[in-house]
TIDRENNU-101281 format. One line per 5 residues: number of its first residue (from 1); their letters; for each residue x, y, z of C-alpha. Coordinates in Angstrom, 1 decimal, decimal comma. Layout:
NUM> a> X Y Z ~ ...
***
This chain:
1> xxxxx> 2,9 -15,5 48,3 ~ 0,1 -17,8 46,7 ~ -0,4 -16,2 43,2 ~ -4,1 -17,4 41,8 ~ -5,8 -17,3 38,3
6> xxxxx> -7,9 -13,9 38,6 ~ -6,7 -12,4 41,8 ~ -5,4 -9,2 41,8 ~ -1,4 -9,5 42,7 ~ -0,3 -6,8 44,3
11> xxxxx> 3,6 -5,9 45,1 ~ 4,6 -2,4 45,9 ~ 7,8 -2,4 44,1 ~ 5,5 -2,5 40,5 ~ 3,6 0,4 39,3
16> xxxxx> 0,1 1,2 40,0 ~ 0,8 -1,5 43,2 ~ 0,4 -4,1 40,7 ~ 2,8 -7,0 40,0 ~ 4,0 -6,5 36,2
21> xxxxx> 4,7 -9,5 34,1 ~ 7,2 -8,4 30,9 ~ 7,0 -11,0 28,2 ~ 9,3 -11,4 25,5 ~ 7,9 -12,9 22,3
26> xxxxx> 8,9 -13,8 18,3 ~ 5,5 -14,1 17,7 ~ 3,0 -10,5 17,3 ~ 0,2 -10,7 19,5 ~ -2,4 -9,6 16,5
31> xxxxx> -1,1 -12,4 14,5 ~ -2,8 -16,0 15,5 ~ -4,5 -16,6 18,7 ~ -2,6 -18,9 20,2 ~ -1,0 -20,1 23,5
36> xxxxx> 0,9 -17,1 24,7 ~ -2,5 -14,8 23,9 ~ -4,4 -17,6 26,0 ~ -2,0 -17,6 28,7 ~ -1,1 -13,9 29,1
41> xxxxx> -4,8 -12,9 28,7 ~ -5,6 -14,8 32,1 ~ -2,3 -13,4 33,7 ~ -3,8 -9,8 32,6 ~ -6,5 -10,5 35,0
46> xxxxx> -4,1 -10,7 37,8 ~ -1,4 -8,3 36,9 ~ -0,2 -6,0 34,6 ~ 1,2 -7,6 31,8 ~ 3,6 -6,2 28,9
51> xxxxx> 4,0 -8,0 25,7 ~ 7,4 -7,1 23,8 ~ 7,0 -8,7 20,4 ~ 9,8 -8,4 18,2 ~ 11,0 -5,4 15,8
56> xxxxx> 9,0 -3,9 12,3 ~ 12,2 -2,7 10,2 ~ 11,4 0,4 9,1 ~ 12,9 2,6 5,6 ~ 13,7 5,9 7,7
61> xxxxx> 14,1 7,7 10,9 ~ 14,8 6,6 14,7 ~ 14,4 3,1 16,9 ~ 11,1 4,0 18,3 ~ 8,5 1,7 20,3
66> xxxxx> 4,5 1,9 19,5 ~ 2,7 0,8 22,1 ~ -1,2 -0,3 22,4 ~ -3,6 -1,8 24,5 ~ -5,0 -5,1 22,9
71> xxxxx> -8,6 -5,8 24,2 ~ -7,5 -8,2 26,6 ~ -5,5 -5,6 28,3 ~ -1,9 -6,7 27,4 ~ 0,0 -3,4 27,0
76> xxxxx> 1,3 -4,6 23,8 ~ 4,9 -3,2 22,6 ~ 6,5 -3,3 19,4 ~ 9,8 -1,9 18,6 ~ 10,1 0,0 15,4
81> xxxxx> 13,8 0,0 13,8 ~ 15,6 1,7 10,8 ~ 17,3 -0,5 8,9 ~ 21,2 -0,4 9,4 ~ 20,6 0,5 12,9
86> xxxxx> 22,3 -2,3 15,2 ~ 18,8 -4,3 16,9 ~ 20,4 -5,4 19,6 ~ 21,6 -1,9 20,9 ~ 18,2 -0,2 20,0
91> xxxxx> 16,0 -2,7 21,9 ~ 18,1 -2,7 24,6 ~ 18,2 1,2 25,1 ~ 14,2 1,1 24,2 ~ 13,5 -1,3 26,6
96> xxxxx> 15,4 0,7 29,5 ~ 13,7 3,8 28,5 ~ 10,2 1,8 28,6 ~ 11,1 0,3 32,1 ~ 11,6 3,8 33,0
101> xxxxx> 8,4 5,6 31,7 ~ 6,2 2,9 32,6 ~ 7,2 3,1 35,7 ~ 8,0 -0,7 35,8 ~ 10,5 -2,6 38,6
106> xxxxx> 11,1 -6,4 39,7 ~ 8,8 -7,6 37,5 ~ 8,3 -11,6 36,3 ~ 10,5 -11,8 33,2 ~ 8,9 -13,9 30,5
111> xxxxx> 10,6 -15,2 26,9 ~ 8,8 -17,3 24,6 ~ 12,1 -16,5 22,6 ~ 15,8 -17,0 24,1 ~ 17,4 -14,5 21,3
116> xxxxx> 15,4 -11,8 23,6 ~ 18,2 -12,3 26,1 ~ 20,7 -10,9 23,7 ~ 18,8 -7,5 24,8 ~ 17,3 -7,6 27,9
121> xxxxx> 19,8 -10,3 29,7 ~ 21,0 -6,9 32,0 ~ 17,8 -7,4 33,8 ~ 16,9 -9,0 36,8 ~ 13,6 -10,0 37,5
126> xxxxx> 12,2 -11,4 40,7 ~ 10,9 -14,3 38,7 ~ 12,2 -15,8 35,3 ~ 10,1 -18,0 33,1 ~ 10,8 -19,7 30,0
131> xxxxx> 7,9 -21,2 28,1 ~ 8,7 -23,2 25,9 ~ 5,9 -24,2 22,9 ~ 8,5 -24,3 20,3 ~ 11,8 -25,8 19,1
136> xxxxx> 12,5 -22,4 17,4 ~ 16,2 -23,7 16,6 ~ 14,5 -26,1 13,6 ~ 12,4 -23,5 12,1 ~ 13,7 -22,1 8,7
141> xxxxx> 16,1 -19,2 9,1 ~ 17,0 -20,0 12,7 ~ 19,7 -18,0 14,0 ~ 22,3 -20,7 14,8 ~ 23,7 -18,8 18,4
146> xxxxx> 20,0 -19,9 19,2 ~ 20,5 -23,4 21,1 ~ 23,8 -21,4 22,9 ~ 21,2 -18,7 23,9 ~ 18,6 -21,2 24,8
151> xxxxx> 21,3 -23,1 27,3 ~ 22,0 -20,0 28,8 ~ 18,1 -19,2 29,4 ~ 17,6 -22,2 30,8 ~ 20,5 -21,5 33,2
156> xxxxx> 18,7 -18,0 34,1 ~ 14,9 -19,2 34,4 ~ 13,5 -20,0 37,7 ~ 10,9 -21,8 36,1 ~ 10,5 -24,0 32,9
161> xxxxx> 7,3 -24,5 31,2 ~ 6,7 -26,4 27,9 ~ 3,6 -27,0 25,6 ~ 4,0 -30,6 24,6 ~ 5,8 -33,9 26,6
166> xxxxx> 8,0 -34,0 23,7 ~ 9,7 -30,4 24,5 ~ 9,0 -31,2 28,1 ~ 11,0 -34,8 27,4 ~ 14,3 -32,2 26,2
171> xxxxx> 14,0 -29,7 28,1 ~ 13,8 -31,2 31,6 ~ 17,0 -32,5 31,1 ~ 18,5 -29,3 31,2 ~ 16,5 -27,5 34,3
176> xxxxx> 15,1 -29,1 37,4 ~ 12,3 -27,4 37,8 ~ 11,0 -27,9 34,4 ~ 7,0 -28,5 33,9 ~ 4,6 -30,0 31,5
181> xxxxx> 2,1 -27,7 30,4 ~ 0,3 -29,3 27,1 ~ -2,0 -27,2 24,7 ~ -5,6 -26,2 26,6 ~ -8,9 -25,6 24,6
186> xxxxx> -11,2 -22,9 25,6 ~ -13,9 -25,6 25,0 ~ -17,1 -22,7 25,7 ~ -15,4 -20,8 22,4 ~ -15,8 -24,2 19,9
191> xxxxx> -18,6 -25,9 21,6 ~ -21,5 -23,9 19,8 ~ -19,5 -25,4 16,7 ~ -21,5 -28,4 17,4 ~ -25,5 -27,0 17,2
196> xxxxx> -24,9 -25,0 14,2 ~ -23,6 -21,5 13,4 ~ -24,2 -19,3 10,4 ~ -21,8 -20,0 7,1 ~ -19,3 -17,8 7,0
201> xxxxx> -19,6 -15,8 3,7 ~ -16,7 -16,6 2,0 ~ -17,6 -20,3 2,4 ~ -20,9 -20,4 1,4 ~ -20,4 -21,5 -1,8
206> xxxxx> -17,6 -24,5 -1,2 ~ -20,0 -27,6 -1,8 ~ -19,9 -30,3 0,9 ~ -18,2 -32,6 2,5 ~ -15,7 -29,9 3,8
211> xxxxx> -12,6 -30,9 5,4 ~ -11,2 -27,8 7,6 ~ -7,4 -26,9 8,8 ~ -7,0 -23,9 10,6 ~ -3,3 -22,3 11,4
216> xxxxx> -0,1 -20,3 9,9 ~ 0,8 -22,0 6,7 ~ 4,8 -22,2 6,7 ~ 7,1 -25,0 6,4 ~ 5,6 -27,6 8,5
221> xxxxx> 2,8 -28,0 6,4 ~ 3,1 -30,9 4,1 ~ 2,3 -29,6 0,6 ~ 2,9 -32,5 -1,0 ~ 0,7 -34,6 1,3
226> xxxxx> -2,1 -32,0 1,1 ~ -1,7 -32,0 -3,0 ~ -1,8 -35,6 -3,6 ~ -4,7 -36,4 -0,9 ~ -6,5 -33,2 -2,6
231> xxxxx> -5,9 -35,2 -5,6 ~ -6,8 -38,6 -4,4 ~ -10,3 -37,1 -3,4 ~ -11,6 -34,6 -5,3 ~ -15,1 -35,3 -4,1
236> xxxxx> -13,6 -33,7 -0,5 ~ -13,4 -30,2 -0,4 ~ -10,3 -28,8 1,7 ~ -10,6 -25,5 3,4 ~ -7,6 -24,2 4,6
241> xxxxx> -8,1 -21,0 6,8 ~ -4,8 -19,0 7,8 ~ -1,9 -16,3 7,3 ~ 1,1 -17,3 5,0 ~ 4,4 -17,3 6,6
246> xxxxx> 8,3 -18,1 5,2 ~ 7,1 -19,4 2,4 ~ 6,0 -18,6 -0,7 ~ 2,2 -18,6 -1,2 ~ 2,5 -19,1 -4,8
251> xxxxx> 4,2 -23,0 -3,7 ~ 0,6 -24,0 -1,9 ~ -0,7 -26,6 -4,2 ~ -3,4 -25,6 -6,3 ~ -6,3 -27,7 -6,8
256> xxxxx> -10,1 -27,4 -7,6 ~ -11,0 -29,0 -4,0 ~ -8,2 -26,2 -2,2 ~ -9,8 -23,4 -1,0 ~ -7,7 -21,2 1,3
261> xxxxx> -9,4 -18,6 2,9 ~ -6,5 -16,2 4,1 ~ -6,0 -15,0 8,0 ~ -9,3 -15,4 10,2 ~ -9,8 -14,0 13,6
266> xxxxx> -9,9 -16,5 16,7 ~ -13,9 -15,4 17,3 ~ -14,8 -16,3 13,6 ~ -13,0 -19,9 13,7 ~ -16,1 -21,7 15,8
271> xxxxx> -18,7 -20,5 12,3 ~ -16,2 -22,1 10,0 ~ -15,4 -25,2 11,8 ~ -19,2 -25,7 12,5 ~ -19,6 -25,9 9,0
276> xxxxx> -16,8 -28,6 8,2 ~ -17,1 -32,4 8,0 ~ -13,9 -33,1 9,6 ~ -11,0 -30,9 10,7 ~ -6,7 -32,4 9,3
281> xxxxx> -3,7 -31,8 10,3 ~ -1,1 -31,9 7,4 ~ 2,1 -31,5 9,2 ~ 5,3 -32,4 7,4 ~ 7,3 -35,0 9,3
286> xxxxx> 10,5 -32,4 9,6 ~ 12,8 -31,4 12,6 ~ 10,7 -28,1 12,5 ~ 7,8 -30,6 13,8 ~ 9,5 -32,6 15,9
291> xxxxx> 8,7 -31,0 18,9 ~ 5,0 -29,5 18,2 ~ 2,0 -30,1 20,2 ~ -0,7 -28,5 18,0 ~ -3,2 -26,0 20,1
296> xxxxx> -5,7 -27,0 17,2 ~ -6,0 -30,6 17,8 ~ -8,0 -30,3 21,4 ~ -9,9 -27,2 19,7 ~ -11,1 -29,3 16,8
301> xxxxx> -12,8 -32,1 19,2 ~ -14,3 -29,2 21,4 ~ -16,1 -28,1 18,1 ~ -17,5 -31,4 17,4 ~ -14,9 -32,5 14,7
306> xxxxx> -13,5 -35,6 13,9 ~ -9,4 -35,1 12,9 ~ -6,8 -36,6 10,5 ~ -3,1 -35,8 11,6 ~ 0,1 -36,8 10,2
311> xxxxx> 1,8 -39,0 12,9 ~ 3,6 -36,0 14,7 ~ 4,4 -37,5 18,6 ~ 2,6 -35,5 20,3 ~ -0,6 -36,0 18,9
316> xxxxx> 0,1 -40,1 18,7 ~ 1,1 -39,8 22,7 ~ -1,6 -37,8 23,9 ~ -4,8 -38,5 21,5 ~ -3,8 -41,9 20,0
321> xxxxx> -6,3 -43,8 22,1 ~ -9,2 -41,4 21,3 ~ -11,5 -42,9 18,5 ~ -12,3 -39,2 17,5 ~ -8,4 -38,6 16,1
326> xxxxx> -6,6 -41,2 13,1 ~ -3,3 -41,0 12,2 ~ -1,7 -41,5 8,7 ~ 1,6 -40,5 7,2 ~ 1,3 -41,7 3,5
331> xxxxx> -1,4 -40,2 0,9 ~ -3,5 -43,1 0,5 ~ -3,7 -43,8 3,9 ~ -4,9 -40,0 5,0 ~ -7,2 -40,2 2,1
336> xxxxx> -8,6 -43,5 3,8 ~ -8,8 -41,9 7,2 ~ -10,4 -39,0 5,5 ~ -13,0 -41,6 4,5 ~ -13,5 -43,3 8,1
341> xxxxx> -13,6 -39,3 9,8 ~ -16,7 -38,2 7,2 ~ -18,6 -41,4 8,2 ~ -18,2 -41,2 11,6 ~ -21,4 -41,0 14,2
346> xxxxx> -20,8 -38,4 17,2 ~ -21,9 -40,5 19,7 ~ -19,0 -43,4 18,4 ~ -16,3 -40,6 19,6 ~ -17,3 -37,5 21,1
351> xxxxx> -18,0 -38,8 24,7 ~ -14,8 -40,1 25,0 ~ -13,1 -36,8 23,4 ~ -15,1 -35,0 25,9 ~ -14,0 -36,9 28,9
356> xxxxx> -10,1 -36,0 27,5 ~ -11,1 -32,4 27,1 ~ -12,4 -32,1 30,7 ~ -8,9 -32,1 31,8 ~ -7,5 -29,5 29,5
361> xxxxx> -9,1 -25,8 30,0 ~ -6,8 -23,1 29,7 ~ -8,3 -21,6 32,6 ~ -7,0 -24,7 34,9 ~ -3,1 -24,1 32,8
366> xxxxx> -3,2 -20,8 34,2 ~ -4,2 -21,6 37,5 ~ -1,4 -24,2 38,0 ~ 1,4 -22,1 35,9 ~ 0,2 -19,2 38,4
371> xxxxx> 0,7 -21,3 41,6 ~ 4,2 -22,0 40,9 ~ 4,9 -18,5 39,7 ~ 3,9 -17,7 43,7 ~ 5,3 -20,0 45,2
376> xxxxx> 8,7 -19,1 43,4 ~ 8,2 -15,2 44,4 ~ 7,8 -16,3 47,9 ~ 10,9 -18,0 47,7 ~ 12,6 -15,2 45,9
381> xxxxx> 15,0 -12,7 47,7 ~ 13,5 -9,6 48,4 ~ 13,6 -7,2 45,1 ~ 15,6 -5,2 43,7 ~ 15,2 -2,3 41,7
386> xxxx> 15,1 -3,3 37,8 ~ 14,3 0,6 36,5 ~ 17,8 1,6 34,6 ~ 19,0 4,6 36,5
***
């Protein structure tokens, strides 16, 4: 079976005749727009796809699942636990109980998360994916059974995908059919970035130049870097756009030229990049971004944006002959880059970004992740039913 981007896949053995795909995230769907909400949103047009993200703790009452329909059509589930209930028990007996009422059997199993497995490993999908877009073992609070967990994914997953050639690089080393699936850019979103879109109101009044970062704040940024550079030109003015995560949002440098601007949503980001100078990247040089291949970078050339990153790999391997990125690790040499970005001509760096983006639509990710997914179903034995009895 030959499983396309946008055709309808069709397999009795899944409700409504419709192939179901049950992913498994860490991350909510309503909380950045990012590669699985790229990647799942495509795979909606094909099949019926059901997001599990991972539990709200609540004060009171009994493990429960609310369930909505996002505008993309992802049937969007999120468990809902007391506390001092045991999490792995309660998902597991929520998820059977959803596999049941939703009708759903032999369906591709999906985890952006291997500590997923500690509840659904019972189940037995036709197909097993594992994409991988993070090292989740060097965030902060990891769980430390997480690399054990991830081995034994990798021994379960049929297929191996991962967003960036350093995961890809560690990962392939541990599955054979493991494939390399970098960040895309859904260039039609940022592109009107470049003719000019209205000021967002809450930016109005930041004088210019602007230079623009847009993404969760947590631990990888480099708050140090972004203080001292901050410092180093106050004449800049640094917009940072973006939800607050395991950290403290009172330990974000404060500065005159620091504006953050809170959570935005992904249809609003094209208005405030249009009206930015230049776009950074302040990542920290820690384990936690070892492994990252930041979606941001290939959406920040699509919006006409020249960009300062901290030397994180995969940005120095994939865009480091592009005259449209620098790279600098210490504050004096981001400042200086900062300098070389804002005086930058488009036509010195945009036609070559352009010819790099060409290659890296989300549309054509999906296409090619969906090709493999059909070829392994058509390998597959025939199914069996997954519906707890």
């Amino acid at each position: 079976m030959q499983l396309e981007a946008g055709q309808d896949a069709r397999r009795p053995s899944a409700a409504g005749d419709r192939q179901t795909l049950l992913c498994f995230s860490h991350l909510r769907w309503a909380f950045v727009f990012q590669r699985p909400q790229h990647l799942l949103t495509r795979a909606a047009a094909a099949m019926r796809v059901v997001y599990w993200e991972e539990p709200v703790w609540v004060e009171h009452g009994m493990p429960g699942l609310q369930t909505r329909l996002s505008p993309e059509g992802v049937l969007v589930v999120q468990p809902h636990l007391p506390w001092g209930c045991d999490p792995d028990a309660a998902q597991r007996r929520l998820l059977d109980a959803m596999l049941r009422d939703e009708t759903i059997c032999d369906p591709i199993l999906w985890y952006y998360t291997p500590q997923a497995l500690v509840f659904s490993e019972h189940l037995q999908g036709r197909v097993t994916v594992y994409d991988c877009m993070d090292e989740l073992s060097a965030f902060a609070g990891a769980d430390p059974a997480l690399p054990a967990r991830e081995r034994v994914l990798l021994h379960r997953a049929d297929l191996v995908f991962t967003g960036g050639r350093s995961l890809f690089d560690a990962k392939r080393r541990g599955h054979g059919n493991a494939h390399l699936f970098p960040s895309g850019v859904d260039t039609a979103h940022f592109r009107p970035a470049r003719d000019g879109l209205a000021d967002p109101e809450d930016q109005r009044r930041i004088p210019r130049p602007r230079v623009g970062f847009y993404g969760v704040l947590d631990e990888r940024l480099d708050a140090g870097l972004l203080a001292a550079v901050a410092d180093l030109r106050p004449g800049v003015q640094f917009v940072l756009i973006g939800p607050t995560a395991k950290i403290d949002p009172g330990a974000l440098p404060a500065r005159p030229n620091l504006h953050y601007l809170g959570a935005k949503a992904y249809a609003a980001l094209p208005g405030y990049a249009a009206n930015w100078q230049a776009a950074t990247m302040p990542f920290a040089m820690v384990e936690a971004t070892r492994f990252i291949s930041p979606t941001k970078t290939p959406e920040y050339l699509a919006a006409g944006l020249p960009v300062v990153s901290t030397p994180i790999a995969d940005v120095v391997r994939q865009y480091g002959g592009c005259p449209g990125v620098q790279v600098a690790g210490t504050p004096q040499a981001f400042a200086a880059c900062i300098d070389r970005a804002l005086a930058l001509r488009p036509a010195s760096w945009q036609p070559a970004a352009d010819a790099l983006l060409a290659g890296m639509s989300w549309d054509g990710t999906w296409a090619a992740m969906a090709a493999l997914i059909g070829r392994a179903l058509a390998e597959a034995p025939q199914p069996a039913a997954t519906v707890p009895v």
